[in-house]
C-alpha positions as CSV (number, residue, x, y, z in Angstrom):
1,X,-17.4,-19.3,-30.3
2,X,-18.2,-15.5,-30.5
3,X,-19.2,-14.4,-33.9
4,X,-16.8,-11.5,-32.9
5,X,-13.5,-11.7,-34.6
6,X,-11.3,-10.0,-32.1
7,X,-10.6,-11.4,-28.3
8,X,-12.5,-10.5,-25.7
9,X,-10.6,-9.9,-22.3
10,X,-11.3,-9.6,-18.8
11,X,-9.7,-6.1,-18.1
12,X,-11.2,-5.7,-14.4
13,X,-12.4,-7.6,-11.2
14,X,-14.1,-5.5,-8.3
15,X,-15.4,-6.5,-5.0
16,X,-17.4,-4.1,-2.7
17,X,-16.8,-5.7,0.6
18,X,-19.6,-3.6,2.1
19,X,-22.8,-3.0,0.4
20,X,-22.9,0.9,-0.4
21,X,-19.6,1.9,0.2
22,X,-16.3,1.9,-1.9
23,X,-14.8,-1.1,-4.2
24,X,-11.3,-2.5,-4.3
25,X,-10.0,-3.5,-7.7
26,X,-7.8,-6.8,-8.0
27,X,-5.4,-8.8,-10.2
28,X,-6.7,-12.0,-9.4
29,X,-9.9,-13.5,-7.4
30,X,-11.5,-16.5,-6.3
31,X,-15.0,-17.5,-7.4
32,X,-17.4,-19.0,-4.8
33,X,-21.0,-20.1,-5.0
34,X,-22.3,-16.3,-4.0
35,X,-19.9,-14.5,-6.1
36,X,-16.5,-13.2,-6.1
37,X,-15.1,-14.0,-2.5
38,X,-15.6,-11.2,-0.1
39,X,-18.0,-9.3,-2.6
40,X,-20.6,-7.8,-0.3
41,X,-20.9,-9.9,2.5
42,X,-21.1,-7.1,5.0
43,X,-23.8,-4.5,5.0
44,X,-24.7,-1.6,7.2
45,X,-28.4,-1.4,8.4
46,X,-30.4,0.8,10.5
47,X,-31.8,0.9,14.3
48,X,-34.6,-1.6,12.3
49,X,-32.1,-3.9,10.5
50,X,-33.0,-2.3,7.4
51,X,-30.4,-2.2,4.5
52,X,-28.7,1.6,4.2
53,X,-28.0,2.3,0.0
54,X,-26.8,4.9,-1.7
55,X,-29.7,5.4,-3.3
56,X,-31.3,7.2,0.1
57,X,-27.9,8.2,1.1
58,X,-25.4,9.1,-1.1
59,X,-22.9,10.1,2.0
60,X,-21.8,6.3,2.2
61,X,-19.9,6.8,-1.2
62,X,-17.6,9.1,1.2
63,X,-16.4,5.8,3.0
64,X,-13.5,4.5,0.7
65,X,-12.8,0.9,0.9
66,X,-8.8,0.2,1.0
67,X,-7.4,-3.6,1.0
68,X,-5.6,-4.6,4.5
69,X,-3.9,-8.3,5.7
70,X,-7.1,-10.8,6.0
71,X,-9.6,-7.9,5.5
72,X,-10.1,-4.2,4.7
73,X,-9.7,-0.2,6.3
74,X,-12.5,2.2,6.1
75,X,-12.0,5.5,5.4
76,X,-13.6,8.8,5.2
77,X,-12.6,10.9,2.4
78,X,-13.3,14.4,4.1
79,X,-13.3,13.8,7.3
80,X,-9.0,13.0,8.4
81,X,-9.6,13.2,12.0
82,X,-11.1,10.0,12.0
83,X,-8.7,7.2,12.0
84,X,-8.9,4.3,9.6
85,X,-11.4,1.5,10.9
86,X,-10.0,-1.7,10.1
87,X,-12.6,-4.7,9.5
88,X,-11.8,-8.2,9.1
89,X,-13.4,-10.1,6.2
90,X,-15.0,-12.4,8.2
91,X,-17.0,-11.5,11.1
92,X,-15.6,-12.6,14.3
93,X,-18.4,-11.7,16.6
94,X,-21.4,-14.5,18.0
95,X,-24.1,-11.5,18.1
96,X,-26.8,-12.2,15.3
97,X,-29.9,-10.8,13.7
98,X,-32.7,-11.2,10.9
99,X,-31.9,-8.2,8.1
100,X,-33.5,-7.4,5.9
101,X,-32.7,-6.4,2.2
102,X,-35.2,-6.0,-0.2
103,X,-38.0,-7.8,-0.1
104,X,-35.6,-10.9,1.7
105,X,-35.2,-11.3,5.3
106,X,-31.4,-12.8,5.8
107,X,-30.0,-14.2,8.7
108,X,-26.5,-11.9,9.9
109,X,-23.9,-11.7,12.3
110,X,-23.7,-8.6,14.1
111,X,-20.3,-7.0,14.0
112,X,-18.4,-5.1,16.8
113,X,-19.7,-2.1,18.7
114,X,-16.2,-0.2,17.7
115,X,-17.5,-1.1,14.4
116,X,-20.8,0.3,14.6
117,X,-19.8,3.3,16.7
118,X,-17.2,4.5,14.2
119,X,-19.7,3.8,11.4
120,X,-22.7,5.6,13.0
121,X,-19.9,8.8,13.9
122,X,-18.6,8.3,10.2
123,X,-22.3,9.0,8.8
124,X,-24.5,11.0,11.2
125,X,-26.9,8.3,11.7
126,X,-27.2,5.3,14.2
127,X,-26.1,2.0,12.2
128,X,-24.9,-1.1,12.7
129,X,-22.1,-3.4,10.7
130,X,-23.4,-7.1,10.0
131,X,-22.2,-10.4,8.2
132,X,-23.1,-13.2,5.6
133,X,-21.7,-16.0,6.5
134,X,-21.7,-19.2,4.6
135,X,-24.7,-20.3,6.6
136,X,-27.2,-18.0,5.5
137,X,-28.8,-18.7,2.4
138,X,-30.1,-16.2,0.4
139,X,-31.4,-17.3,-3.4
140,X,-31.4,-15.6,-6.7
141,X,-34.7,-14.5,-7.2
142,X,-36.5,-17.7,-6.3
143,X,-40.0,-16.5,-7.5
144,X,-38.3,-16.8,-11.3
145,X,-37.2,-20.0,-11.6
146,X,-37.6,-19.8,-15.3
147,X,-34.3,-17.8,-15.2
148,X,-32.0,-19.1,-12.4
149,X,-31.6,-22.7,-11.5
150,X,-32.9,-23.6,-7.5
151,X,-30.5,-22.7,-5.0
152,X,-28.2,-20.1,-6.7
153,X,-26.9,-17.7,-4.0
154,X,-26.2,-13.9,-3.8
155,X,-24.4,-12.3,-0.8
156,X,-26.0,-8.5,-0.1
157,X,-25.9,-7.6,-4.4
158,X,-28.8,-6.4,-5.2
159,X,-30.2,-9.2,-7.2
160,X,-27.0,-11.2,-8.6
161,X,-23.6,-12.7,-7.6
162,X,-21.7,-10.7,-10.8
163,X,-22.3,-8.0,-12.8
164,X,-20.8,-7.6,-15.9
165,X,-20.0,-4.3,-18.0
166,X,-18.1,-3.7,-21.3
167,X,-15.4,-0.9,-21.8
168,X,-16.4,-0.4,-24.9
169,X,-20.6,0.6,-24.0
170,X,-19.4,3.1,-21.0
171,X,-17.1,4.6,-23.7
172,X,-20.2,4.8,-26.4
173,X,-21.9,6.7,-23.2
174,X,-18.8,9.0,-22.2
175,X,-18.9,10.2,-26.1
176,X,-22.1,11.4,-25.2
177,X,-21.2,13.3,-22.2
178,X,-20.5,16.5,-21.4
179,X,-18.5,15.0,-18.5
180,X,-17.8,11.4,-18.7
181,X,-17.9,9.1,-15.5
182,X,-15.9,6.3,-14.8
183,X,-16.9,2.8,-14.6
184,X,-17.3,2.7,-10.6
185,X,-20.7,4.3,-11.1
186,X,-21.8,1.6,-12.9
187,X,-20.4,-0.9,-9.8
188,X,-19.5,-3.8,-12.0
189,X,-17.9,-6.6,-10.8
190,X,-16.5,-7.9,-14.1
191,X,-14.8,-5.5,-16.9
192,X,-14.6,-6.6,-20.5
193,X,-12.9,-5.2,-23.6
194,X,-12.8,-6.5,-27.3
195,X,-16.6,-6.5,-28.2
196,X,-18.5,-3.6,-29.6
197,X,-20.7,-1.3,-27.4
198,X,-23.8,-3.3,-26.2
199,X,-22.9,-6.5,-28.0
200,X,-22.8,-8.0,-24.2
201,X,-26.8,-7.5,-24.1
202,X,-26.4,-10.5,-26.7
203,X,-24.8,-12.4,-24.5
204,X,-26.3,-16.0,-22.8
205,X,-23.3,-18.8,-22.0
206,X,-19.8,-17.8,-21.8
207,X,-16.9,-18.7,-20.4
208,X,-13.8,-16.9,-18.5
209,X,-10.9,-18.6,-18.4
210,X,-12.8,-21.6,-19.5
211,X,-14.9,-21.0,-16.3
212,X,-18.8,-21.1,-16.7
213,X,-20.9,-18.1,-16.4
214,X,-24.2,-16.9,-17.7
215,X,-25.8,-13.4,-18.7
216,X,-29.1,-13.6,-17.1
217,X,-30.5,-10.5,-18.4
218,X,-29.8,-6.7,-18.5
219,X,-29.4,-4.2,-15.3
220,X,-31.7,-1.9,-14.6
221,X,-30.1,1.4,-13.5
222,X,-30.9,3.9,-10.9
223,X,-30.1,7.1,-9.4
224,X,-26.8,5.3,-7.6
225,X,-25.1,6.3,-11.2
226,X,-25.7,10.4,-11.0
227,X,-23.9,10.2,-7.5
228,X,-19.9,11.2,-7.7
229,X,-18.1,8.1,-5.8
230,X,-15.3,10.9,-4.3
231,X,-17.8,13.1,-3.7
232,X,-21.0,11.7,-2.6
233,X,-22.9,14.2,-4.8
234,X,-25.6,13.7,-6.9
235,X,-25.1,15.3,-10.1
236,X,-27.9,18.0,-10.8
237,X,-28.8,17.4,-14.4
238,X,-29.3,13.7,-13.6
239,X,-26.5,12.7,-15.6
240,X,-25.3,9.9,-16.8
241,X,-28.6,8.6,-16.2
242,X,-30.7,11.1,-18.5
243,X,-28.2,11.1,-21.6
244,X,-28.5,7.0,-21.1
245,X,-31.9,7.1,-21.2
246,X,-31.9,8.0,-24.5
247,X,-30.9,5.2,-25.8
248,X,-30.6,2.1,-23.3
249,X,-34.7,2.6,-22.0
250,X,-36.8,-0.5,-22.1
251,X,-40.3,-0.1,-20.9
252,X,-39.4,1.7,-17.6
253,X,-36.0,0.9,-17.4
254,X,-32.7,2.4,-18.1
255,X,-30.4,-0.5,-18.7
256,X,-26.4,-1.1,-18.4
257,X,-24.4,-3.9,-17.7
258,X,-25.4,-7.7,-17.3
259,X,-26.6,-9.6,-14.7
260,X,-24.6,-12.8,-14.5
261,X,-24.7,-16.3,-12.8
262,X,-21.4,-18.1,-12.4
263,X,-19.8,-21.3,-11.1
264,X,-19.1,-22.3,-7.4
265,X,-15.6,-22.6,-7.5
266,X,-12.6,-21.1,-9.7
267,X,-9.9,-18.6,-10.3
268,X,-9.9,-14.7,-12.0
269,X,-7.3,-13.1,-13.0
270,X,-7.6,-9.8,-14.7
271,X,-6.3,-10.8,-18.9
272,X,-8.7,-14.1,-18.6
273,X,-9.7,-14.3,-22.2
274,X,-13.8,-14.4,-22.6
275,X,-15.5,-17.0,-25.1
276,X,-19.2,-16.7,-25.6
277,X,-21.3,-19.1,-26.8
């Protein structure tokens, strides 16, 4: 049990279906052995099957992500004349090819040429749409087993199936700020309330609806955080990644949010009551 009187709650559940671009919040969702189900299992890569981020180009936040029957609709936020471009959650197409993400090379499926020519139009670059499906295999940082167990999976995150982040530490940032941000900067998949600010860098085993996770260890953040997700614009002062730094730095990293490990099967729903410990 928590040493913290009150209840903790789940208050939010995101997916980012692809890597880079927009998220969709839910009530509910289903847990699978790479994550949330549908989190990040496309991803947009270049004419050398590199991974595109934000990080290098902040446009892609302009591509807002909208929930549609068995999948999702991409839009562009400033550019109207462009019509919706609808993409299924599952890849349908037999093309493949070796991406690569990271230091990882992943095995994809290639998605649709409509795809890749609306995408490429979208951002003023040549790109192409690809898949994880369940074959692939791609493992949570296998060079430290120390931390993760052999075999855990990740779709296209970054290093983890979830990340976790508390209302409560994004408000103790915001009452710092001249502007606050909202939590999409941080691109959490997992929102909690009831626990003080930082209190989930504490955090080891815990439980969501009596589910098992685990906090693996704090997230390093980067410039992805200064950039406005309606805009696609970096903000000039650096913010709210310099005021952060003040007080979240260890050793060269500006830390927010949890890195978490979870079960391969299960249900979400957004009200799940959190037990740690």
């Amino acid at each position: 049990m928590s040493a913290h009187a009150a209840p903790i709650t789940l208050t939010g559940l995101f997916i980012y279906p692809v890597k880079s671009l927009g998220g969709i919040s839910l009530p509910e969702a289903e847990v699978t052995a790479r994550g949330l189900q549908y989190d990040r299992r496309w991803l947009l890569v270049d004419a050398h099957n590199r991974f595109l981020t934000q990080r290098e180009h902040p446009e892609l936040a302009l591509l807002a992500v909208e929930a549609a029957y068995n999948g999702f609709l991409l839009r562009h936020r400033q550019r109207p004349e462009l019509r919706p471009l609808y993409i299924p959650f599952e890849a349908a197409a037999d093309k493949t090819a070796f991406v690569t993400i990271w230091d990882d090379m992943v095995f994809a499926q290639r998605g649709t040429a409509a795809a890749d020519q609306w995408l490429s139009e979208a951002l003023g670059r040549p790109c192409r749409l690809v898949y994880m499906d369940d074959m692939a295999r791609r493992e949570v940082e296998p060079d430290k087993p120390e931390l993760n167990p052999a075999g855990t999976l990740v779709s296209f995150a970054d290093g983890y199936p979830y990340l976790l982040a508390s209302e409560a530490s994004l408000a103790k940032l915001n009452a710092q700020l001249t502007e606050p941000v909202p939590m999409n900067r941080f691109r959490p998949n997992l929102v909690v309330a009831g626990l003080p600010a930082d209190a989930e860098d504490t955090w080891h085993d815990f439980r969501i609806a009596g589910l098992p996770f685990r906090a693996v260890r704090g997230c390093g953040r980067c410039v992805m955080t200064t950039i406005d997700q309606e805009t696609g614009l970096k903000n000039p002062g650096g913010e709210p990644l310099r005021t952060l730094a003040t007080y979240r730095q260890q050793g060269r990293k500006i830390m927010f949010g949890q890195n978490v490990t979870g079960p391969a099967a299960g249900r979400l729903r957004v009200g799940d009551a959190v037990t740690v410990g």
